[in-house]
C-alpha positions as CSV (number, residue, x, y, z in Angstrom):
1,X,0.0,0.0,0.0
2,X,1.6,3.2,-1.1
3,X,1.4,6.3,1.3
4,X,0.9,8.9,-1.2
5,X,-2.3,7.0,-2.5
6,X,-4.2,8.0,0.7
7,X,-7.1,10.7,1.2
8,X,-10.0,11.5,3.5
9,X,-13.8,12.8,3.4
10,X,-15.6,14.2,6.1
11,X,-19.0,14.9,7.3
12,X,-21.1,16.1,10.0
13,X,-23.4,14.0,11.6
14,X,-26.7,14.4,12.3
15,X,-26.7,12.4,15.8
16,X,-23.1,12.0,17.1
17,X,-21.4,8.4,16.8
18,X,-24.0,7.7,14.0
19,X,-22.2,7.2,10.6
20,X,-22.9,10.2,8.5
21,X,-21.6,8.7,5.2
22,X,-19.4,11.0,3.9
23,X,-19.5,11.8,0.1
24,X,-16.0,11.7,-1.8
25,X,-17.0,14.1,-4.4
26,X,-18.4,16.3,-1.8
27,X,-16.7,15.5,1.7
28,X,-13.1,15.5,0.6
29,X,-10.2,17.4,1.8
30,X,-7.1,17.9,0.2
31,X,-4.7,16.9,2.9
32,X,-0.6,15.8,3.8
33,X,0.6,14.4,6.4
34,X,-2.2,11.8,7.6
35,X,-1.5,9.4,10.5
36,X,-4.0,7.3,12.4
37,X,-3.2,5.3,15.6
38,X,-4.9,4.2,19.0
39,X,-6.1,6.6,21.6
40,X,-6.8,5.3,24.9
41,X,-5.7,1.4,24.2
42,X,-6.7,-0.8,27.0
43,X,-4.9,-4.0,27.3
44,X,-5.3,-5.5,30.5
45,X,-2.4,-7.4,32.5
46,X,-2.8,-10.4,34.1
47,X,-0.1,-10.5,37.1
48,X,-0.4,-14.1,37.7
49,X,1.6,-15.5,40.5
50,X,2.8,-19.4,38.6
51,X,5.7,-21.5,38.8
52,X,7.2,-19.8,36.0
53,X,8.2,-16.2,35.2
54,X,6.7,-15.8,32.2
55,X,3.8,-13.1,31.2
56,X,0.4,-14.2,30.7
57,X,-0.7,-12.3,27.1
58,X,-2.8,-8.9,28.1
59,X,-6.5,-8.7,26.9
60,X,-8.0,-6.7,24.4
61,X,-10.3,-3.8,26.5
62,X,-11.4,-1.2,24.1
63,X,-10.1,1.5,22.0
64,X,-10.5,4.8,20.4
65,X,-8.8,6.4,17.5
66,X,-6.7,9.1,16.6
67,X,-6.3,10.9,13.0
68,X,-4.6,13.7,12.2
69,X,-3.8,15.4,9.1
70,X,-2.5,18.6,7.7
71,X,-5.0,21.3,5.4
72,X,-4.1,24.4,3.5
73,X,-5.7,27.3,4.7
74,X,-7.4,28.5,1.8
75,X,-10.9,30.2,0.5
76,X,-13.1,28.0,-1.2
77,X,-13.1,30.4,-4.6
78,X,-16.4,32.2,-4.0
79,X,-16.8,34.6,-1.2
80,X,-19.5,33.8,1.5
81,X,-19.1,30.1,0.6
82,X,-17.4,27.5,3.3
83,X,-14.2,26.6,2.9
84,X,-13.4,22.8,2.3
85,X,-12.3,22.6,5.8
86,X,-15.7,24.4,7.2
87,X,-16.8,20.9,8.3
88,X,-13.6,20.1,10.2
89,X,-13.4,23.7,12.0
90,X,-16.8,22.9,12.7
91,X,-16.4,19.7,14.5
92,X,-13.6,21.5,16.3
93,X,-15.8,23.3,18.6
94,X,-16.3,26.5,15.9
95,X,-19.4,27.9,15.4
96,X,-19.9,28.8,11.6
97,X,-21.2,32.3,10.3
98,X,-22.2,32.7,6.5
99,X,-22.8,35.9,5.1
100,X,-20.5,38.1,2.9
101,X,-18.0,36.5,4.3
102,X,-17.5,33.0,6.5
103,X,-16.6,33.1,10.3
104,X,-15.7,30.7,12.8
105,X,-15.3,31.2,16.5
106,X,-15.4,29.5,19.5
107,X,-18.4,28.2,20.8
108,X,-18.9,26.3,24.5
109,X,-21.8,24.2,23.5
110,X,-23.7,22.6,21.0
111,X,-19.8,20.7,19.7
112,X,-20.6,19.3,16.6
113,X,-19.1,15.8,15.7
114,X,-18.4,13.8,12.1
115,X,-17.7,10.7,10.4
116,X,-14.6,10.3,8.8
117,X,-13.6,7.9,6.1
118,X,-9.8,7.6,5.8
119,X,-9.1,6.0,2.4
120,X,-5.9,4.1,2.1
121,X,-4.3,2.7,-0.9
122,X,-6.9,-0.8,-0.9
123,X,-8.6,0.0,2.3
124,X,-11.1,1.8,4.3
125,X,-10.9,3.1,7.8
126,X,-13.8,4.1,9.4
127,X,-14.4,6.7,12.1
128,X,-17.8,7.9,13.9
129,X,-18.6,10.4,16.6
130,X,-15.0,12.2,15.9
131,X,-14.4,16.1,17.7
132,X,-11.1,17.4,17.5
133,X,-8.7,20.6,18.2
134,X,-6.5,22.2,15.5
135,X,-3.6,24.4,15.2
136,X,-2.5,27.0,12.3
137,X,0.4,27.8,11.5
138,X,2.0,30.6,8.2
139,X,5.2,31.3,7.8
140,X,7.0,34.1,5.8
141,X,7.2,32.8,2.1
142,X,5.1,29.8,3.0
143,X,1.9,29.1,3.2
144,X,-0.9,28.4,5.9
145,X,-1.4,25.4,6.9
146,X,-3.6,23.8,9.7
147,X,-3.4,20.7,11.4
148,X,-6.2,18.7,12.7
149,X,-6.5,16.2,15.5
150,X,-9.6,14.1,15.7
151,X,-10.6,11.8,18.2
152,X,-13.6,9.3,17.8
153,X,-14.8,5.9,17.7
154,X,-13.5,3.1,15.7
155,X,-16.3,2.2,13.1
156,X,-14.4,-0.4,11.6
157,X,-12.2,-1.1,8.3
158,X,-12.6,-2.9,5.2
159,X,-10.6,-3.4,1.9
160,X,-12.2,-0.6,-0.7
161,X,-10.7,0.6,-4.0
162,X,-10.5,4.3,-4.1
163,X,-14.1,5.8,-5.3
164,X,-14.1,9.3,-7.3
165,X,-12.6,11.9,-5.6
166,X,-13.2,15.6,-5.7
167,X,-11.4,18.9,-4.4
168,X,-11.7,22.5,-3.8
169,X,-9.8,23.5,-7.2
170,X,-8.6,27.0,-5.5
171,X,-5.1,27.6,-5.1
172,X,-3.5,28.7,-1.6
173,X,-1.8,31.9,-1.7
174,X,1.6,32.3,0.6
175,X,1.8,34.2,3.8
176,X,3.5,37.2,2.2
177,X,1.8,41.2,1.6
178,X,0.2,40.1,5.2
179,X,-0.7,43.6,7.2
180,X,0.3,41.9,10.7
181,X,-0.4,43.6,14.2
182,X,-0.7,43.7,17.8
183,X,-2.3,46.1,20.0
184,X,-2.5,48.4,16.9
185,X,1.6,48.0,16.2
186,X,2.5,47.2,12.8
187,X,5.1,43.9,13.8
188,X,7.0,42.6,11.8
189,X,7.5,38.8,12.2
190,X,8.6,36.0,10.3
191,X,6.4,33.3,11.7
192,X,2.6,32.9,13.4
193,X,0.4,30.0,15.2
194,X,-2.4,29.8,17.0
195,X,-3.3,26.4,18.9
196,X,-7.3,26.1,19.4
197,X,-6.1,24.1,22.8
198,X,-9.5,22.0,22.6
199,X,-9.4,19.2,25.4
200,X,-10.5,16.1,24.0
201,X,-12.4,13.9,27.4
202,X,-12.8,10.6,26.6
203,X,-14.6,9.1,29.6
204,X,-15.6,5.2,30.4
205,X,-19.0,3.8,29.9
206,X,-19.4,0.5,30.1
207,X,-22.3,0.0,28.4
208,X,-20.4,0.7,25.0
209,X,-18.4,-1.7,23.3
210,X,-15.1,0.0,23.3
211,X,-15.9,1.1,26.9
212,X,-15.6,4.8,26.0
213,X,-18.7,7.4,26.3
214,X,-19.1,9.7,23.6
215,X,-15.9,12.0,22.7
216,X,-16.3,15.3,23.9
217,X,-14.6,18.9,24.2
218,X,-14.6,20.0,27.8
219,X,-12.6,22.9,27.8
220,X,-10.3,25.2,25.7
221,X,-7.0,27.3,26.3
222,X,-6.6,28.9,22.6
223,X,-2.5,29.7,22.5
224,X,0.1,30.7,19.9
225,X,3.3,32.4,19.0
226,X,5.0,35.6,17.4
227,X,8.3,36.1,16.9
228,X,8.1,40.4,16.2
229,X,11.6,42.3,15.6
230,X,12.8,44.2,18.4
231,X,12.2,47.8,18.4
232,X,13.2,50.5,21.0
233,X,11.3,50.6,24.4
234,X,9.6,54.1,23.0
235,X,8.4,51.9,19.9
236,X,6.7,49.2,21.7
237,X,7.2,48.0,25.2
238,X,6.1,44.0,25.3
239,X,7.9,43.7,28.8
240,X,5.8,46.2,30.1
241,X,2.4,45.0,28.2
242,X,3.2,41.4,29.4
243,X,3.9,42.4,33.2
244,X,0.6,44.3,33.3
245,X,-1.5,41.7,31.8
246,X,-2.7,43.6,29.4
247,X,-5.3,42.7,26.2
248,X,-4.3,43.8,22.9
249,X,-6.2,42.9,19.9
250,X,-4.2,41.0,17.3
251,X,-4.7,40.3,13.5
252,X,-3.0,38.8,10.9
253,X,-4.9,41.1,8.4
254,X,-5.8,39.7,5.4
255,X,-3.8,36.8,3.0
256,X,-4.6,36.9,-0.1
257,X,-5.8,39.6,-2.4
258,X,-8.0,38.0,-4.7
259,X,-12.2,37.5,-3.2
260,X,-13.2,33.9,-2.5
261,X,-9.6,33.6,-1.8
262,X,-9.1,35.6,1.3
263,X,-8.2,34.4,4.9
264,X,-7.7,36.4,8.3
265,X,-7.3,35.3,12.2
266,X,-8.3,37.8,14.6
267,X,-7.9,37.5,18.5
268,X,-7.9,39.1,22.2
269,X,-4.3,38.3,23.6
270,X,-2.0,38.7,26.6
271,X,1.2,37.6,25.7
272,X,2.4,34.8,28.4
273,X,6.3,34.8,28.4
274,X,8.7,37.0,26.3
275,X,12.3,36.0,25.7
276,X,15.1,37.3,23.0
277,X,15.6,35.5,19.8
278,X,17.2,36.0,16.9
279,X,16.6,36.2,12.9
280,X,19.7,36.2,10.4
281,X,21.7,38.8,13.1
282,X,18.7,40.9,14.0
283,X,17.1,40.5,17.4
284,X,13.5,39.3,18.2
285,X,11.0,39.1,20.9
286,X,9.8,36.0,21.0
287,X,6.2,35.7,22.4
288,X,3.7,33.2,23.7
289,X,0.4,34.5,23.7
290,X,-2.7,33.5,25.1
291,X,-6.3,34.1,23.5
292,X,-9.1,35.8,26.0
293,X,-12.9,35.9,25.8
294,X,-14.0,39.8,26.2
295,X,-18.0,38.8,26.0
296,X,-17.9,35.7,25.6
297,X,-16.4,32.5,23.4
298,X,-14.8,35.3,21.3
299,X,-11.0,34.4,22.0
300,X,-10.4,34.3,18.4
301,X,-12.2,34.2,15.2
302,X,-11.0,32.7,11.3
303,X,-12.8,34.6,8.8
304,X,-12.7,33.6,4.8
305,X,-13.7,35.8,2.2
């Protein structure tokens, strides 16, 4: 089976954990980077006391599983229509806006969930009930990617020849001509993420066959990092800013130029820690940042248009 002959559709579901049946010609996202492994394997020890020392073999007591993959953080060609990844941001405890534009922003209840079919090269892997947290992350000269991390419940696998695929046919434009500030300074930086920092709870229930309740998002810490170029203390003070705790509204401004093919993040932060760096002989400030509600789940919002 060949690892670049792999891809993924995903869908919402109507009632969490029940399979949604996602549509490749509709549900599929252009992706890199996929891996998909166990979360929460129970296999229980047996420490028998025998006349030998050898190990009794551990039992098979439910699992969950893990996928992750890596998007491109891109417009889906027509302004005030979802991205392809609307559905995943969605399931990643965003709440989705469509008008002029679309917006996502954190919400504290009502977490949608979704089937995902991960489609190897002769196989199908199945997975149901699935929430998840993401992180983005643009570089100078790069582009902007986000990665996804889904937990749900193992639906099953079966051997499956690819079916039709179909993607979002817009291109991705690079994280360059990108009006970047904080607290109203014009920074200049050479790198930007911003961590959703979703906590995935994953609690026992016996009366399921994998022993796991439904996957759930119980809290968020939404998080990231700058890396500005120092300026004198008269040109902006980030010691001083991060000793008084103070908010400052950040923005990556817009990236792109072209409409349908737009993307911005927008959030309330107090930077965390500040420490010196460096960037081909000139001197940083390197920030952590944390993302904080003003009214309410409006830490942070991703806006396409």
């Amino acid at each position: 089976m060949l690892t670049t002959k792999e891809a993924i559709a995903l869908k919402i579901e109507t009632t969490q954990g029940v399979e949604a049946v996602p549509d490749p010609t509709a549900d599929a996202i252009l992706v890199s980077e996929l891996s998909y492994a166990n979360e929460g394997l129970r296999m229980v020890e047996r420490p028998l006391i025998k006349p030998t020392i050898s190990t009794e073999q551990s039992i098979f007591a439910g699992t969950l599983k893990k996928l992750t993959f890596t998007a491109e953080m891109k417009g889906s060609g027509t302004a005030g229509v979802a991205p392809e990844i609307g559905q995943a941001l969605r399931c990643c405890g965003m709440s989705e806006t469509i008008g002029a534009s679309v917006v996502y922003q954190p919400v504290s209840e009502g977490h949608e969930s979704c089937t995902i079919y991960y489609y190897q090269d002769g196989r199908l892997n199945k997975l149901v009930g699935a929430k998840g947290t993401a992180t983005i992350n643009a570089e100078a000269g790069g582009l902007g990617t986000i990665q996804f991390e889904f937990t749900g419940k193992d639906a099953g696998r079966v051997d499956a020849n690819f079916p039709t695929l179909s993607y979002n046919a817009t291109v991705p434009r690079p994280f360059i001509e990108v009006p970047f500030s904080i607290g109203a300074y014009d920074a200049i930086i050479n790198s930007f993420s911003l961590v959703f920092g979703n906590t995935i709870s994953t609690p026992g229930n016996v009366r399921e066959p994998d022993g796991y309740a439904q996957v759930e998002i119980s809290k968020r810490d939404p998080n990231g990092s700058i890396d500005p170029e120092a300026q004198k203390i008269s040109v902006i003070d980030f010691e001083t800013k991060f000793k008084n705790g103070e908010l400052m509204n950040m923005t990556t401004g817009d990236v792109g130029k072209s409409s349908g093919n737009i993307w911005n993040v927008t959030a309330s932060v107090g930077i965390r820690d500040i420490s010196s760096g460096e960037r081909d002989q000139r001197r940083t400030d390197d920030l952590t940042y944390g993302c904080h509600e003003t009214l309410g789940d409006d830490e942070f919002t991703i806006e396409f248009k």
